[in-house]
C-alpha positions in Angstrom: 0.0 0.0 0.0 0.8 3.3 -0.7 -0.7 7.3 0.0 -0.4 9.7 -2.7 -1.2 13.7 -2.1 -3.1 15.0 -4.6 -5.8 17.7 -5.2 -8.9 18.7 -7.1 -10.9 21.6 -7.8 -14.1 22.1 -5.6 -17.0 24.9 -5.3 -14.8 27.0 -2.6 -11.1 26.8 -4.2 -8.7 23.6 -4.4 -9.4 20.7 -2.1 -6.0 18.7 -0.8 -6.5 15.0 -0.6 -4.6 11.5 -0.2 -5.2 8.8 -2.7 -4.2 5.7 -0.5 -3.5 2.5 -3.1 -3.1 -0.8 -2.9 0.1 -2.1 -4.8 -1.9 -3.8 -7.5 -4.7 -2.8 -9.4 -7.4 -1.7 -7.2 -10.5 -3.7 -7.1 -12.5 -0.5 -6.9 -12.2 3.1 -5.4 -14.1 4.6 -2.8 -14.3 8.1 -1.3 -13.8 8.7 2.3 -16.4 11.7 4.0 -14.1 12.5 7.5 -16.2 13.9 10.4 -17.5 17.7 11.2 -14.6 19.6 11.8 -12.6 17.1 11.2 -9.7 16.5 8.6 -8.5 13.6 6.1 -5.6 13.0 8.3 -7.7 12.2 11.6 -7.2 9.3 12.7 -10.2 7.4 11.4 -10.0 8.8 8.2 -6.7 7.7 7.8 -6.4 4.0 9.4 -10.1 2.8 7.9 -8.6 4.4 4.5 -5.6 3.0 4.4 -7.1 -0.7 5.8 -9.6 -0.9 2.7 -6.3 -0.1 0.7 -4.7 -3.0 2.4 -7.6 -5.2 0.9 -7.7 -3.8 -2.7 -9.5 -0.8 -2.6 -8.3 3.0 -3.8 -9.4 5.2 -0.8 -9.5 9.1 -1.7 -9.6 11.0 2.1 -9.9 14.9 1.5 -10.4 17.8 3.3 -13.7 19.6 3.3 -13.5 23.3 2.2 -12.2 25.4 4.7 -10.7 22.6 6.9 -6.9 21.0 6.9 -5.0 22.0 3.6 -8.2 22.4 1.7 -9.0 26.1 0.7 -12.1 27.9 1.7 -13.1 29.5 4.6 -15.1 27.6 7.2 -17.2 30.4 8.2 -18.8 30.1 4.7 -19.2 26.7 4.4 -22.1 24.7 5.2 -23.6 21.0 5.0 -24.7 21.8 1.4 -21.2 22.8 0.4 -20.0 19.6 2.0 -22.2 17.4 -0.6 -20.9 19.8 -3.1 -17.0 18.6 -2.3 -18.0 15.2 -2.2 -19.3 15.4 -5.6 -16.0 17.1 -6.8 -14.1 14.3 -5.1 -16.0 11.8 -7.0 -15.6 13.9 -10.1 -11.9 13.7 -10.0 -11.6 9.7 -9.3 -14.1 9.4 -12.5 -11.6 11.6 -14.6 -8.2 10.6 -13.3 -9.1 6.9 -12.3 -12.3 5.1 -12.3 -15.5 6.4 -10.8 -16.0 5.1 -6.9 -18.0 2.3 -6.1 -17.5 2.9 -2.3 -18.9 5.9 -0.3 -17.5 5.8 3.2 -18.4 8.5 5.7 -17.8 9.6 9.4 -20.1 11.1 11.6 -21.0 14.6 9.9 -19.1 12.6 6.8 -21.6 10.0 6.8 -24.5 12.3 6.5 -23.4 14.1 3.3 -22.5 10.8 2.0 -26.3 10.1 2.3 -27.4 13.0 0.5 -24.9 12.9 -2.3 -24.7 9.4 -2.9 -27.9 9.7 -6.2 -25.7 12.4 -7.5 -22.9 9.8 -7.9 -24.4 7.7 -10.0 -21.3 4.5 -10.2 -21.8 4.2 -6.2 -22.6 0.7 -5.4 -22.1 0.9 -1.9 -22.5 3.5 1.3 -21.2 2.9 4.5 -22.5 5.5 7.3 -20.2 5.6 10.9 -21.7 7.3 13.9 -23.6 9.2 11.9 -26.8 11.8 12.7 -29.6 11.1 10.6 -29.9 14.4 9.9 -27.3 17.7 9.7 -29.5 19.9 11.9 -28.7 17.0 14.6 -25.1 18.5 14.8 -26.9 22.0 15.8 -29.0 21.1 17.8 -26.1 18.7 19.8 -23.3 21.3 19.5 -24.6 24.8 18.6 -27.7 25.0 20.9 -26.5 27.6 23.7 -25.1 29.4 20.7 -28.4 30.1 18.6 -29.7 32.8 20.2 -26.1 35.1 19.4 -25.5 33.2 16.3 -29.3 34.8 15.3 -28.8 38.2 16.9 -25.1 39.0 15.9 -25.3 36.9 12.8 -22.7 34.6 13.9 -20.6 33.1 16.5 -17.1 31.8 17.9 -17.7 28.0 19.1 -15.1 25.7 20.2 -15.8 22.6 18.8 -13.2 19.5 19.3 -10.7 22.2 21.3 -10.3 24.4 18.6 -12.5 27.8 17.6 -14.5 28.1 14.8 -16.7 31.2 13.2 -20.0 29.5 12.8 -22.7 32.1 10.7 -26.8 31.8 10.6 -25.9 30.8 7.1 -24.8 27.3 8.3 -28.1 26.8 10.8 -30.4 27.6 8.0 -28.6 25.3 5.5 -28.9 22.6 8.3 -32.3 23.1 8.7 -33.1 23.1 4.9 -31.8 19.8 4.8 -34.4 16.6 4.9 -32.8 13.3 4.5 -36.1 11.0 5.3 -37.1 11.1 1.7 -33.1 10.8 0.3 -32.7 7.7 2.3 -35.6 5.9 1.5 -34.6 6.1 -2.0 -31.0 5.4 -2.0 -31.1 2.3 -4.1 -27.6 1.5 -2.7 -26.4 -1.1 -1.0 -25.9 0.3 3.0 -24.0 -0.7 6.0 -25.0 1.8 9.3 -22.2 1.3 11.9 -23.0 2.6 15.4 -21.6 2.5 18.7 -24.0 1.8 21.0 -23.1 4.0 23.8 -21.7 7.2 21.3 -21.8 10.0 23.9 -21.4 12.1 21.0 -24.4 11.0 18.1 -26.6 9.0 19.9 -27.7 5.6 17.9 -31.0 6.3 17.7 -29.4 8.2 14.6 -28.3 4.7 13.2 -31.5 3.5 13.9 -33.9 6.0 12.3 -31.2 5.8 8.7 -31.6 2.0 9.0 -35.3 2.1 9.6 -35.5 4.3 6.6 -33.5 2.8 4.2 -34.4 -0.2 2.0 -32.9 -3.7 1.4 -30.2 -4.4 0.8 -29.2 -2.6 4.5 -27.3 -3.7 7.5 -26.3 -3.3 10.7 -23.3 -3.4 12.9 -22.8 -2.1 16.6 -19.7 -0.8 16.8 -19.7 -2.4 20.7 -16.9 -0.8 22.2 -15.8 1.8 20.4 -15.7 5.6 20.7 -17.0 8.1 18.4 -13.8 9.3 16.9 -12.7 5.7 16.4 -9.5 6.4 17.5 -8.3 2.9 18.8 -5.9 1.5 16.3 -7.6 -2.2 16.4 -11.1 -0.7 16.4 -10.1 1.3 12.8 -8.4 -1.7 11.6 -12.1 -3.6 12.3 -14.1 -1.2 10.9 -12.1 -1.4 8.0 -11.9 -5.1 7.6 -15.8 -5.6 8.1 -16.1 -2.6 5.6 -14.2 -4.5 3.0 -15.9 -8.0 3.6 -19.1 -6.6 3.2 -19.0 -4.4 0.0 -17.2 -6.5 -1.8 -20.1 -8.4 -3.1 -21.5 -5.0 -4.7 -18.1 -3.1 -5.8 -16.4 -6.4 -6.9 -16.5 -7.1 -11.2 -19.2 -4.5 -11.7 
């Protein structure tokens, strides 16, 4: 296996990314969605990547706009500009490689993936990890004692994950715009929810309510164990195996 840097054009400026390979021919290639906040280099992003590259599949991790090395502004993006990078990250595997079959995301990651996934037609298979059912889940669970200056002021400084971020009304209403019931009842994709059971951070009833929603062919792991970051080396390195047994039968000689 081996990680590549590369980069791609996306709605808010040029988006840096790793292209982890196997060293033969991929099987398939897959796109991984990292978690709000978050970059492609955190931890998850970077071990479950690189493990489905260990078993054959091309894993592009990028940053969102406005986040890591990608450029942008975080203030003005927003869960709808997060589909839109997803798209452009799928748009540059279909040029310079092979469309993805695979659509991995984390937490926040895992949302977009959900509502992007019919505008990537090739996708076979989506994979959801701690994710909320629905973005306006991350406002209400992080931005709540914020709303009222976020509305008066227009914006606010929030510390989210130890670090301060501008967060604008811009991003609430997109949030808030943003029904996924619909979406995942007609994702016509094969889907694997993964859940922790006891996530202090995105409770499962999130997992729940996507699997509920979705049709067959779905399923279901509980993540037993495991915190929401995924940050335990063994627990990445499972993810990623049970990610890799599973899609197989849709991403494989398609």
């Amino acid at each position: 296996m081996f990680t590549e840097r590369v980069e791609f054009q996306g709605p808010h400026g040029k988006l840096a990314a790793k292209l982890d390979m196997p060293d033969s021919t991929p099987r398939a290639y897959g796109v991984f969605a990292h978690c709000f906040t978050c970059s492609k280099d955190v931890l998850a992003a970077n071990r479950i990547s690189q493990g489905l590259a260990e078993r054959g599949v091309g894993m592009l991790r990028f940053d969102f706009a406005g986040l890591g090395a990608s450029h942008g502004d975080f203030a003005d993006t927003n869960f709808s500009s997060n589909v839109e990078d997803l798209v452009a990250a799928s748009a540059f595997l279909r040029e310079k490689f092979a469309a993805p079959r695979l659509l991995v995301g984390h937490s926040m990651g895992g949302t977009a993936v959900l509502a992007a996934a019919h505008r990537i037609p090739e996708s076979k298979a989506v994979v959801t990890i701690a994710s909320p059912s629905n973005p306006h889940y991350v406002v209400n669970a992080l931005l709540s004692e914020h709303l009222d200056t976020i509305a008066q002021l227009g914006e606010a400084r929030v510390k989210l994950a130890g670090r301060d971020f501008n967060i604008r009304q811009q991003f609430v209403e997109d949030a808030a715009g943003h029904e996924l019931a619909e979406r995942i009842a007609q994702l016509n994709r094969a889907l694997l929810v993964m859940h922790a059971p006891n996530d202090d951070t995105v409770e499962v009833a999130n997992a729940l309510r996507i699997f509920e929603l979705a049709s067959y062919p779905k399923s279901f792991v509980s993540l037993d164990g495991m915190d929401h970051l995924v940050t335990a080396r063994e627990d990445a390195a499972q993810v990623a195996a049970m990610i890799a047994a599973w899609s197989g039968r849709y991403i494989d000689g398609i």
